[in-house]
C-alpha positions in Angstrom: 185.5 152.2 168.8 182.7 149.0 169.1 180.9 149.3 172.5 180.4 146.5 174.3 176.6 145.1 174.2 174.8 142.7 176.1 175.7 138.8 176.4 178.4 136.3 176.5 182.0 137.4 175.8 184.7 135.1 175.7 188.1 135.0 177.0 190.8 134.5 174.7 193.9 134.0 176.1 196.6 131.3 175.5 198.8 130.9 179.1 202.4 130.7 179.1 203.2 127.7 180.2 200.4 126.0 178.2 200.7 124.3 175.0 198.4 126.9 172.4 200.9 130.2 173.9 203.1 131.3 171.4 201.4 130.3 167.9 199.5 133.0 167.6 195.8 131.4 166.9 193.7 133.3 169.3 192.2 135.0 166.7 190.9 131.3 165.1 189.4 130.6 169.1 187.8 134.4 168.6 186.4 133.5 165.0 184.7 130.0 166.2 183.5 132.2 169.2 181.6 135.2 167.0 180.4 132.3 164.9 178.7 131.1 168.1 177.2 133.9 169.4 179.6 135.8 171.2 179.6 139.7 171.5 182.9 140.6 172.7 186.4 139.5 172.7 188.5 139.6 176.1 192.6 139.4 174.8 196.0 140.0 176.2 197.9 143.1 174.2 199.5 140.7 171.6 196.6 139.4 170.2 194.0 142.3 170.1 194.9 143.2 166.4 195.1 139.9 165.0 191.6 139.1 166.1 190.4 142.8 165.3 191.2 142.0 161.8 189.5 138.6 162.3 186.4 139.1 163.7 183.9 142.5 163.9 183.4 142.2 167.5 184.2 145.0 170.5 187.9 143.6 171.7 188.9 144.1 175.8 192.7 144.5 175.7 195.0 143.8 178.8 198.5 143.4 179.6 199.5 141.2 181.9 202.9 141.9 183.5 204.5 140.8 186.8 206.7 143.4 189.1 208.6 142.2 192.0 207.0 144.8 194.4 203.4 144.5 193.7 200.8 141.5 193.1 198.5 143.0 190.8 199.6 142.0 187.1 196.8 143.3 185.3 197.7 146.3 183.5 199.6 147.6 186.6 201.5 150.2 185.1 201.2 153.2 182.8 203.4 151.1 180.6 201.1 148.9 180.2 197.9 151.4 179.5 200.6 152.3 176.6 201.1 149.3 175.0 197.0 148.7 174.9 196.0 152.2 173.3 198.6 151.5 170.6 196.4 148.2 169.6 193.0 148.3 167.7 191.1 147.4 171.6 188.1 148.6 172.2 187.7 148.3 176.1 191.4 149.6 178.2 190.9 146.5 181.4 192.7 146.9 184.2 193.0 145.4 188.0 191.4 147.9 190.3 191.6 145.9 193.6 193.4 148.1 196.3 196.4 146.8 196.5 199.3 148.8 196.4 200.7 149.0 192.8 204.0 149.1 191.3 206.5 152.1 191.9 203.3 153.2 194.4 201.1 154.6 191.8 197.7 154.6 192.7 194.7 152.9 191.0 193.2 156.6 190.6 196.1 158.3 189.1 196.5 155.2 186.6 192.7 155.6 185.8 193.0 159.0 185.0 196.3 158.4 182.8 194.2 155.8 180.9 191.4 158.2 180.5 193.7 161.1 179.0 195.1 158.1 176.5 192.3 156.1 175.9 191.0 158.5 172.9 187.3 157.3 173.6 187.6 154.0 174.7 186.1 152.4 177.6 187.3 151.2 180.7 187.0 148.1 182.7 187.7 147.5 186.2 188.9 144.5 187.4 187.9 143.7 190.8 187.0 140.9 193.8 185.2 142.6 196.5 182.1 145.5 196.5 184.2 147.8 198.0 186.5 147.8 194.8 183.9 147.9 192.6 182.5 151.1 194.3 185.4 152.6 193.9 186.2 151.9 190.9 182.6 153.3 189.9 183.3 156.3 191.7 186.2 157.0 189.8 184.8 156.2 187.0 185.7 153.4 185.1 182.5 152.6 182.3 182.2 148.2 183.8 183.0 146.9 186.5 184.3 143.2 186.2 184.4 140.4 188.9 187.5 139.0 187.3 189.3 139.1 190.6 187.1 136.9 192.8 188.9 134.6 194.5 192.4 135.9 192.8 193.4 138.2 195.7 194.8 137.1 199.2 191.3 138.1 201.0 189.1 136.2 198.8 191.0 133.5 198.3 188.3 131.7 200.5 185.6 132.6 198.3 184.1 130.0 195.7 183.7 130.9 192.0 181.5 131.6 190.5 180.2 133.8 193.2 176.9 134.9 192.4 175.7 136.9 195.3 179.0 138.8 194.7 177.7 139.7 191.1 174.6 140.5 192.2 175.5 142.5 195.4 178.0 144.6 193.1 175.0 145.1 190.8 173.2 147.0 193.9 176.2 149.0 194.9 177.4 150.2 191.4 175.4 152.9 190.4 177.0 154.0 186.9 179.2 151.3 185.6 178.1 148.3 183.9 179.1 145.5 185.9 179.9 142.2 184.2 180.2 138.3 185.5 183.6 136.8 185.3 185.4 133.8 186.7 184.9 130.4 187.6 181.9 130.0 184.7 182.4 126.7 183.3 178.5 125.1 183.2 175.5 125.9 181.8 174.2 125.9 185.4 176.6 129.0 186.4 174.9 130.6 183.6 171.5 130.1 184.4 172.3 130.9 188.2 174.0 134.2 186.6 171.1 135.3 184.4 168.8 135.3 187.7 170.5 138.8 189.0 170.5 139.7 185.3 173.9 141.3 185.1 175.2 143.7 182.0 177.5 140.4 180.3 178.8 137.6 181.3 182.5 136.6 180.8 183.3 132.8 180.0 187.1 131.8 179.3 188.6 128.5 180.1 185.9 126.6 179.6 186.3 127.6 176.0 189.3 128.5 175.1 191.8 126.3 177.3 191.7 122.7 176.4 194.5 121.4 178.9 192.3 123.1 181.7 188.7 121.5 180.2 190.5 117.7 179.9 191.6 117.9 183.4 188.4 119.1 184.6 187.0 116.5 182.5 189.4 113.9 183.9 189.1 114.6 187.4 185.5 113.1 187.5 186.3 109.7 185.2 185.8 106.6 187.5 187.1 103.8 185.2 186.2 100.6 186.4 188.8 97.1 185.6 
């Protein structure tokens, strides 16, 4: 398996709901994303082989699946760590907030049920606040990911991106490699990002989802009759 190196890997995910989900071209977003510079591929579970066969870049594979009895929808299950180690990813991601999980599995027993099945992958953990990501260092997961900033009920006060939260992660995690994601969508995030010099930086929407960048787009047009 491709390990992930240093720089800008993009999300490629088409949302249901959205009008790219369910044609099947995340690979084409992935190709025009190598082609610019990218050096890793983040991709729900139906799309990892696809753009494996695409593009010869390290592929993050994660499920996302809602349960009735837990908010966390990231790879929340052992099911799901199953689906992703029968795909061609290279990274397993999963949530590792600490919120309870469903059927009450822990974040540490699914962590070591990944590890057992991940036949030499890595691991990402997915988290929004430093105590997560400590944990999830401790246990032992090989990047730590700010994905969840903002996403879970205690941060949902926080603004994204949040680059003292990268960079105080970045002093707390002593063994994984923590990563930048969410809420990147200008050239000025980046910049601001690079300062605390993290391991990568995560960019999605302001790729790969072109309802998201017209209305973001939109929302500042001041059309004068």
């Amino acid at each position: 398996m491709s390990a992930l190196e240093r720089g800008l890997i993009v999300s490629c995910q088409a949302v249901k709901g959205e009008p790219l989900y369910g044609y099947g071209i995340m690979h084409l977003f992935a190709k025009a994303a190598k082609a610019g510079g990218a050096t890793g591929i983040r991709a729900l579970v139906d799309d990892v082989d696809s753009i494996k066969a695409e593009v010869n870049l390290p592929v993050i594979g994660l499920v996302k699946e809602i349960y009735e009895d837990s908010e966390i929808y990231i790879t929340p299950t052992k099911t799901e760590v199953d689906r992703l180690v029968a795909t061609k990813c290279d990274v397993v991601c999963m949530d590792a907030t600490l919120r309870s999980r469903p059927g009450g599995i822990t974040l540490e027993e699914l962590y070591l049920y990944a590890r057992s099945k991940a036949e030499g992958r890595a691991l990402m953990a997915d988290v929004s606040t430093v105590e997560e990501a400590v944990n999830a260092d401790k246990l032992g997961f090989d990047y730590v990911s700010t994905t969840m900033r903002g996403y879970t009920p205690y941060t949902k006060h926080c603004e994204i991106p949040d680059v003292d939260f990268v960079k105080a992660c970045m002093e707390k995690v002593k063994n994984a490699k923590v990563i930048a994601e969410g809420g990147v969508f200008e050239v000025s995030h980046i910049e601001a990002i690079s300062k605390v010099n993290p391991y990568a930086v995560v960019v999605g929407s302001a790729i790969t989802r072109p309802k998201v960048i017209t209305e973001r787009l939109l929302s500042a047009l001041n059309l004068q009759d």
